[in-house]
C-alpha positions as CSV (number, residue, x, y, z in Angstrom):
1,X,-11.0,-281.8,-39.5
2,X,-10.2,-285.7,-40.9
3,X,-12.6,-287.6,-43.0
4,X,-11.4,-290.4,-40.6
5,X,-13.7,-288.2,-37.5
6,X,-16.8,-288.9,-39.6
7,X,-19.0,-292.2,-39.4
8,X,-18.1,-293.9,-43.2
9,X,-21.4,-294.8,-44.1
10,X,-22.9,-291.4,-43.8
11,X,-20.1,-289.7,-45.5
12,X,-20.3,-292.1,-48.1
13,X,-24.1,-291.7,-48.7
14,X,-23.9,-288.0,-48.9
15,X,-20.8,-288.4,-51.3
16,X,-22.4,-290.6,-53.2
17,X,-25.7,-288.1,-53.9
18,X,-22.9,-285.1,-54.8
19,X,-21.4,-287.6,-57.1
20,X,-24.5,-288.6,-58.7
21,X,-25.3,-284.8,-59.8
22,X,-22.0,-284.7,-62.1
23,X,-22.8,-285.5,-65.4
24,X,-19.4,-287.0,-66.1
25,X,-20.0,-290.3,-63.6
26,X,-23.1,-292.1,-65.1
27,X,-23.1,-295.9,-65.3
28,X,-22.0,-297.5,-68.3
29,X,-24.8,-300.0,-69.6
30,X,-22.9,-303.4,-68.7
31,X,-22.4,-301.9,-65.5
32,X,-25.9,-303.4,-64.9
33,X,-25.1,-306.9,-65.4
34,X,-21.8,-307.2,-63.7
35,X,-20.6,-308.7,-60.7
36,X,-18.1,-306.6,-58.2
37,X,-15.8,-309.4,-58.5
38,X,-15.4,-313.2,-58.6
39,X,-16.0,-313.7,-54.9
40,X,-19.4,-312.8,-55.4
41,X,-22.3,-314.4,-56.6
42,X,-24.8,-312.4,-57.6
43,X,-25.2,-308.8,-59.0
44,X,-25.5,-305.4,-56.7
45,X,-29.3,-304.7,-55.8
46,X,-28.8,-301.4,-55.0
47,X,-30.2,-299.3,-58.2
48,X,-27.3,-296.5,-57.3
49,X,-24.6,-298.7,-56.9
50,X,-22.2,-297.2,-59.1
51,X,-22.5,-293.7,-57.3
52,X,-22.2,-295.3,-54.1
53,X,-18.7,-297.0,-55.3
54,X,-17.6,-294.0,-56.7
55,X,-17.8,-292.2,-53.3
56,X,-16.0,-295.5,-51.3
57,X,-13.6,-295.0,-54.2
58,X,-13.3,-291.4,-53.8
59,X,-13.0,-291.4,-49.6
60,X,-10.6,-294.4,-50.1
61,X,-8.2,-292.2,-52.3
62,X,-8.5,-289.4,-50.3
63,X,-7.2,-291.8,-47.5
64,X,-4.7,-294.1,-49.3
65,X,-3.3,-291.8,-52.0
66,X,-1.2,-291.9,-54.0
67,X,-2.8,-295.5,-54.7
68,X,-3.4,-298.2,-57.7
69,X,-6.1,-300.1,-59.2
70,X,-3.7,-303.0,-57.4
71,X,-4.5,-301.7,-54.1
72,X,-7.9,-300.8,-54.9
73,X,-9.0,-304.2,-55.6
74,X,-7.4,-306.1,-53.1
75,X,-9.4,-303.6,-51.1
76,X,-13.0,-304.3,-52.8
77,X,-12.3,-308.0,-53.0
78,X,-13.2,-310.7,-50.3
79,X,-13.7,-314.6,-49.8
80,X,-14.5,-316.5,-52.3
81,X,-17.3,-319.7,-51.4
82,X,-15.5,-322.9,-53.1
83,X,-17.6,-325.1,-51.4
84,X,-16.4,-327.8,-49.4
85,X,-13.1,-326.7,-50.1
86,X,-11.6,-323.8,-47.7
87,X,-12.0,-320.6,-49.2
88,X,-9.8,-318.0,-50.6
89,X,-9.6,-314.5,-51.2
90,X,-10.0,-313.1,-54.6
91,X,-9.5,-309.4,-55.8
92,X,-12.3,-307.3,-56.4
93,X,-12.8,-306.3,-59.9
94,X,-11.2,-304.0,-61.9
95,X,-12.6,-302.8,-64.8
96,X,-15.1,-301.3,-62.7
97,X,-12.6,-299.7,-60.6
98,X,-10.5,-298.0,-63.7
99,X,-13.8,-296.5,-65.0
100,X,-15.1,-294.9,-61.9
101,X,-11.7,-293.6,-61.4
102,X,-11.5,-292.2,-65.3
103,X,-14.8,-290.9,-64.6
104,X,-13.6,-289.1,-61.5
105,X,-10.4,-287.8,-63.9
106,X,-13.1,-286.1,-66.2
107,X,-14.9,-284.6,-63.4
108,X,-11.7,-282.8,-62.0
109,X,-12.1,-284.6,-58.8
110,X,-8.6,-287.1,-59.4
111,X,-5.4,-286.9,-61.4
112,X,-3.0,-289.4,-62.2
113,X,0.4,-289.4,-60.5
114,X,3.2,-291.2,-62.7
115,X,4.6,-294.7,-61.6
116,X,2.6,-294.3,-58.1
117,X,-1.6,-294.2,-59.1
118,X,-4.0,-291.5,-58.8
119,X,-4.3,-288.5,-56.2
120,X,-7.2,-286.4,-55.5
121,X,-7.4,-282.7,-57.0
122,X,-7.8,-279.6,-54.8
123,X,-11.0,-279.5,-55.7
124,X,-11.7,-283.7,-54.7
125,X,-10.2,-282.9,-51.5
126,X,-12.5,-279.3,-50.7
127,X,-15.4,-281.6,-52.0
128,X,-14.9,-284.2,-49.3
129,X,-13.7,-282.1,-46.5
130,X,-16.8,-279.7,-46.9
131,X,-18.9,-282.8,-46.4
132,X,-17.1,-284.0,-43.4
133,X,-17.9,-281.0,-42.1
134,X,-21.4,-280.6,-42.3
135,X,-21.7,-284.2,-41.2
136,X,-19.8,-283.2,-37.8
137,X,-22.1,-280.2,-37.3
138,X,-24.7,-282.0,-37.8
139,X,-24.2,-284.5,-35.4
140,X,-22.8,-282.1,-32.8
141,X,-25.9,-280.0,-32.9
């Protein structure tokens, strides 16, 4: 069973309620007046948004890993609206990204890997797999 068999957005949305029952990921207060990055313009207007990066985070470790805040934000980032002028891609932000992933460090669910980035735990990877399944049976039955 592969994460990669599952639709994304559902595992993401039921990742992203599991990860908003650990104490240990809460939102920092500025994370309400950030933006993601500098290609965007405007704040997120989802009220969960943090969760629901955490799990993209989390499913794109479990994917990618070993693997950086580097890759990460080239990941997250995206065009960048200059106007008349052609656009041009920006990274996504990564102060953001660092603290969701400390977060995840203190919740046992991602360890740091010298020189190469961060790697999920056992425990990360039972999380998400367990999850993958349940999606699959559910949409087999």
């Amino acid at each position: 069973m592969s994460v990669k068999e599952v639709p994304t957005n559902a595992l993401i949305k039921r990742l992203s309620e599991e990860l908003g029952k650990l104490e240990e990921l809460t939102p920092p207060q500025w994370s309400h007046f950030v933006k993601t990055g500098a290609h965007k313009e405007r704040l997120p207007e989802q009220p969960d948004w943090w969760h629901v990066r955490a799990a993209s985070l989390l499913r794109r470790v479990y994917i990618d890993s070993p693997v950086g805040i580097s890759r990460l934000r080239s990941h997250y980032g995206g065009r960048q609206n200059r106007g008349q002028a052609p656009e041009h891609f920006r990274k996504g932000g990564g102060k953001i990204l660092r603290t969701i992933l400390q977060q995840l460090e203190q919740a046992g669910l991602v360890r740091k890997v010298e020189r190469s980035g961060r790697k999920l735990t056992p425990r990360g990877a039972t999380m998400i797999d367990n999850l993958a399944k349940q999606i699959k049976a559910e949409r087999e039955a």
